[in-house]
C-alpha positions as CSV (number, residue, x, y, z in Angstrom):
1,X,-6.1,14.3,-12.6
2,X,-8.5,11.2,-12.4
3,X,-6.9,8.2,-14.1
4,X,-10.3,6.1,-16.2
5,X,-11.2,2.6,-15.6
6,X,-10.7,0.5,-18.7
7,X,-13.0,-1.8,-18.0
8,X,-16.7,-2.2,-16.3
9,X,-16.7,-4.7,-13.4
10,X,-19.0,-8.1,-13.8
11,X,-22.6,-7.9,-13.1
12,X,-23.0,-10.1,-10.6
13,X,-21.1,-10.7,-6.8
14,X,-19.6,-13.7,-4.8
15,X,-19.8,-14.2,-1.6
16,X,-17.1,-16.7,0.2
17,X,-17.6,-20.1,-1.1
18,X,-19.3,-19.2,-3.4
19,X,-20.1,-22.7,-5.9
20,X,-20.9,-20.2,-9.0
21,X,-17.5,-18.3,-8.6
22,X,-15.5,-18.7,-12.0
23,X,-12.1,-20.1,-11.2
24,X,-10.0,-17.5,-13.2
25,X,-11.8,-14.8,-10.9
26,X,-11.2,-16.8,-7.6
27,X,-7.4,-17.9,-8.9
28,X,-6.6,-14.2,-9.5
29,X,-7.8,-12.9,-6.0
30,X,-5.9,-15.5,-4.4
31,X,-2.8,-14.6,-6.2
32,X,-3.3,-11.1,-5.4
33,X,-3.9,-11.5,-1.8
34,X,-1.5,-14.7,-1.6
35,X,1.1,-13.0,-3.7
36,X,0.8,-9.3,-4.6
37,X,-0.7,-7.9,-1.3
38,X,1.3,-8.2,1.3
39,X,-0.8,-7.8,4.5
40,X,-1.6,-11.7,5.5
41,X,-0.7,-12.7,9.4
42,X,-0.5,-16.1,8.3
43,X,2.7,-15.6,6.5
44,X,6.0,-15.1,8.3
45,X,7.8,-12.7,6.3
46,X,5.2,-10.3,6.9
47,X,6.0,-10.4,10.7
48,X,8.9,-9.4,9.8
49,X,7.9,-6.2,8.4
50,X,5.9,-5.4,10.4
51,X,8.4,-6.0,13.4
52,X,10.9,-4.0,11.4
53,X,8.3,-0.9,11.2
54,X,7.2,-1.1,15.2
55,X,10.9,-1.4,16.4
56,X,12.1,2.0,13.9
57,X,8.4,3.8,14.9
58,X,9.2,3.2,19.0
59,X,13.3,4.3,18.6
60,X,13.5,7.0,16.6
61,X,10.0,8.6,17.6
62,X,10.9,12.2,18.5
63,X,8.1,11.9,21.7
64,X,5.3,9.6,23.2
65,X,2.7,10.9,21.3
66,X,4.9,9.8,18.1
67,X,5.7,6.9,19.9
68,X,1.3,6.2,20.2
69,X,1.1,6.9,17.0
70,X,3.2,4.6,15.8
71,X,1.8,2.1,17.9
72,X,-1.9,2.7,16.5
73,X,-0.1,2.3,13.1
74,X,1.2,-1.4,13.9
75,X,-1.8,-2.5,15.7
76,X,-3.7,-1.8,12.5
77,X,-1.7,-3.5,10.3
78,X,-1.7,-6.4,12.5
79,X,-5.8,-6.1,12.0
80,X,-5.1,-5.8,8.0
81,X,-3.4,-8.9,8.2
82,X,-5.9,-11.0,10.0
83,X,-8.6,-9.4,7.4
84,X,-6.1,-10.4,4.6
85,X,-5.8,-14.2,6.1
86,X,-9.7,-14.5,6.9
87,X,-10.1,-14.0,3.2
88,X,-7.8,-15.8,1.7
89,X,-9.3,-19.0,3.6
90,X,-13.0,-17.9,2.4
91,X,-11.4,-18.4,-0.7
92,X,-10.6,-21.9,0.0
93,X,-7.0,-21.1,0.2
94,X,-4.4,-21.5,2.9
95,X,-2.9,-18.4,4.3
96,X,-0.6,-19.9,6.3
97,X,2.8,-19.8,4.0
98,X,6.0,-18.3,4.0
99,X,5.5,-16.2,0.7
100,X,8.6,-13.4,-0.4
101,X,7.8,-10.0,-0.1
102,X,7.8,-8.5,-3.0
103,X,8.1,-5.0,-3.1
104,X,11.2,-3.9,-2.5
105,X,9.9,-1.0,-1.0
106,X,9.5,-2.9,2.4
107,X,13.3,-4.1,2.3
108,X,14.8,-0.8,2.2
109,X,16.1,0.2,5.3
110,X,14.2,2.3,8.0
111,X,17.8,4.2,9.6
112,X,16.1,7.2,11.1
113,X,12.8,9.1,11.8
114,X,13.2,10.6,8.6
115,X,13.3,7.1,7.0
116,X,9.8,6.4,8.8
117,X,7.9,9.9,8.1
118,X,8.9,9.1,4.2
119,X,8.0,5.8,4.4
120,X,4.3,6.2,6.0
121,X,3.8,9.5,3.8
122,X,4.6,8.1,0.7
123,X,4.5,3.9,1.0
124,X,1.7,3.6,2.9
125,X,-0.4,5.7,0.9
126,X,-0.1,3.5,-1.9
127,X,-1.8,1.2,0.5
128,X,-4.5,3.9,0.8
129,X,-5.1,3.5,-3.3
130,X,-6.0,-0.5,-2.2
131,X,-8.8,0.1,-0.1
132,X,-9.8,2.8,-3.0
133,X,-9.5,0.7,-5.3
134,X,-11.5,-2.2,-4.1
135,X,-14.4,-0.6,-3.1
136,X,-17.6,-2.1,-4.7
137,X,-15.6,-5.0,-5.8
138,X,-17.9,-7.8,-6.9
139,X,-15.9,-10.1,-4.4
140,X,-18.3,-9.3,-1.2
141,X,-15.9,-10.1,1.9
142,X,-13.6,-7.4,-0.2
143,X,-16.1,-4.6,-0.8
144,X,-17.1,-4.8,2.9
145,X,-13.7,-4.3,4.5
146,X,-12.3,-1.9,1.9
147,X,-13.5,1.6,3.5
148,X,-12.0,0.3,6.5
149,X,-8.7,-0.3,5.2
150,X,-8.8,3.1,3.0
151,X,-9.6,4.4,5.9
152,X,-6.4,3.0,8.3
153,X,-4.0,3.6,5.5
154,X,-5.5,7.3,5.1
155,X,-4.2,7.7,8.7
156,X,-0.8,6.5,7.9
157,X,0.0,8.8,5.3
158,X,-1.6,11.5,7.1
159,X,0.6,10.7,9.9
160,X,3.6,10.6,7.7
161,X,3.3,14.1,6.3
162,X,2.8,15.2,9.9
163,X,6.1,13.6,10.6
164,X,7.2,15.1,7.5
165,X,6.1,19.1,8.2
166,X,7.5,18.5,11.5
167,X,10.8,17.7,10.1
168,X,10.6,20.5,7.4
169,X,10.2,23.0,9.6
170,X,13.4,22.9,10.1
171,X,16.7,23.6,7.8
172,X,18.6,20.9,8.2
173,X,15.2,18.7,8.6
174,X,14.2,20.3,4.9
175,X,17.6,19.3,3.4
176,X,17.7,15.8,4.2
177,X,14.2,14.9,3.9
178,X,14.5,16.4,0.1
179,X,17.8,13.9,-0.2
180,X,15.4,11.1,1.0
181,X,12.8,11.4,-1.9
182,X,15.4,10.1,-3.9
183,X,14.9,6.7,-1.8
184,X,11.2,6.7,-1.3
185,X,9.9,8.1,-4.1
186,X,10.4,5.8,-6.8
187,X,9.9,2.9,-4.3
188,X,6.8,3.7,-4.1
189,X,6.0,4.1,-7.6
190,X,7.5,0.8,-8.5
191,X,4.9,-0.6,-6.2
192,X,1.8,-0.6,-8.4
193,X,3.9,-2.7,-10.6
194,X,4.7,-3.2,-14.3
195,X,2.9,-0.7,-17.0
196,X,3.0,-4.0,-19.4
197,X,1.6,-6.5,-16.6
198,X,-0.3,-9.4,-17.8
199,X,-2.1,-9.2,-14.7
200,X,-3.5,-6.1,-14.5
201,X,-5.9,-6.2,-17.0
202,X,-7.4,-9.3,-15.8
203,X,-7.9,-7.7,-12.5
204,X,-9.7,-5.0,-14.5
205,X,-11.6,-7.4,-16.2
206,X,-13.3,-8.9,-13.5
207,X,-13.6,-5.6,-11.3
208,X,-11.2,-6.8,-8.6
209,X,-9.1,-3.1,-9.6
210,X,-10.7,-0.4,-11.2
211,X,-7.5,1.3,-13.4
212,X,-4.4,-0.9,-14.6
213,X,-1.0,-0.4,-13.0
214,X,0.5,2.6,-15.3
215,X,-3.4,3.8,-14.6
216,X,-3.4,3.7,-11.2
217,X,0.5,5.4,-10.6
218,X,0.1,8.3,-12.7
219,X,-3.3,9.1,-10.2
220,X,-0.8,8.1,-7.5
221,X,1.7,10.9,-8.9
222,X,-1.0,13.7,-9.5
223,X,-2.5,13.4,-6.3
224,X,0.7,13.5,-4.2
225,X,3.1,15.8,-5.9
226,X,0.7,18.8,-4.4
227,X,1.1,17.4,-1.3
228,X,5.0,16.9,-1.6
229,X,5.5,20.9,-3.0
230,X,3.5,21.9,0.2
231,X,6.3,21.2,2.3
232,X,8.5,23.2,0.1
233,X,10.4,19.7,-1.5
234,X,11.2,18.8,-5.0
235,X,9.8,15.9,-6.9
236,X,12.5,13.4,-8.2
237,X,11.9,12.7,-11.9
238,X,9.5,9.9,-12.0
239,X,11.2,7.5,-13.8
240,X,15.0,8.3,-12.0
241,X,16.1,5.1,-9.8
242,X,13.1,3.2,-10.8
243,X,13.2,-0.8,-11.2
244,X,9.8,-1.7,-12.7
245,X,8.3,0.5,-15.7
């Protein structure tokens, strides 16, 4: 199911610095990469994600080429961050604030390998649907680095249901990865947001997303549900344990 766009994105571009950039289009990409985005090297609370994900990847990897994997998946995040920071200062901001993370998603705890597999399958690929979704944005520095972040975050969640079938392959694996959904799941669906954000439509508006939040999840939902059933789980009900609707 393909979720429309609800609105066409602004003729023109901008490139960093740009003097003819309208300051409700340069205000809303800083709060989105400032405040909504989480990938930025320049603020601390990041670091600690990510040092929370590269010390769960290298204990509970089941082998060393988990282990490597794991590894290639921090070392690109590290480079997401430094892409996230050089834009935020072509934007005349400074990325170097402590800022809350947000989605709760990234404080739940990572207690076993099962944890992780979840976490890249089904977290990270709502990273995946960033790079998608600013592709062609009229904000140059994003268009040009999108594919490549589509692309990293495509390998996480690949990696994560690799994890995942590895797991499932086994009874017990099976069992308590389908008693894990009930964590992940609607963390990650609470990640693109509220359906009633003020927000979203604005980003819309000026092409920095193509869909809206409620948009953007149910395309979330319809693409990975086939995925999930493949390794013989059960969805949660969408709207069990969720937070932000």
């Amino acid at each position: 199911m393909e979720a429309t766009t609800t609105s066409t994105a602004p003729p023109r571009s901008y490139c960093a610095n740009d003097p003819g950039m309208p300051a409700e289009f340069r205000d809303l990409l800083v709060k989105l990469l400032l405040d909504e985005h989480l990938e930025n090297n320049g603020n601390p609370e990041y670091r600690k994600v990510l040092a929370n994900i590269a010390n769960a990847g290298l204990r509970f990897a089941p082998d060393g080429r988990a282990m490597e994997i794991e590894a290639e998946i921090v070392k690109q995040e590290v480079h997401h961050g430094r892409i996230v920071a050089e834009l935020i200062e072509g934007l005349g901001a400074d990325p170097n604030q402590v800022r809350a993370i947000k989605q709760y998603a990234f404080h739940l705890p990572l207690e076993d390998w099962i944890d992780l597999a979840c976490f890249h399958a089904l977290i990270d690929r709502v990273g995946l649907y960033v790079g998608v979704e600013w592709t062609g944005s009229p904000y140059e520095p994003l268009a040009k680095v999108a594919p490549r972040l589509e692309a990293d975050e495509r390998f996480h969640t690949r990696a994560g249901f690799a994890h995942l079938r590895a797991i499932c392959a086994r009874p017990e694996g099976k069992t308590a990865a389908q008693a894990r959904l009930g964590k992940w799941w609607p963390a990650a669906l609470d990640m693109f947001g509220r359906s009633d954000s003020k927000n979203s439509p604005l980003y819309v508006k000026w092409g920095i997303k193509m869909h809206e939040n409620e948009a953007l999840r149910q395309k979330y939902i319809a693409e990975a549900v086939p995925e999930i059933r493949q390794l013989g789980l059960e969805i949660p009900d969408n709207l069990a344990n969720r937070r932000f609707l």
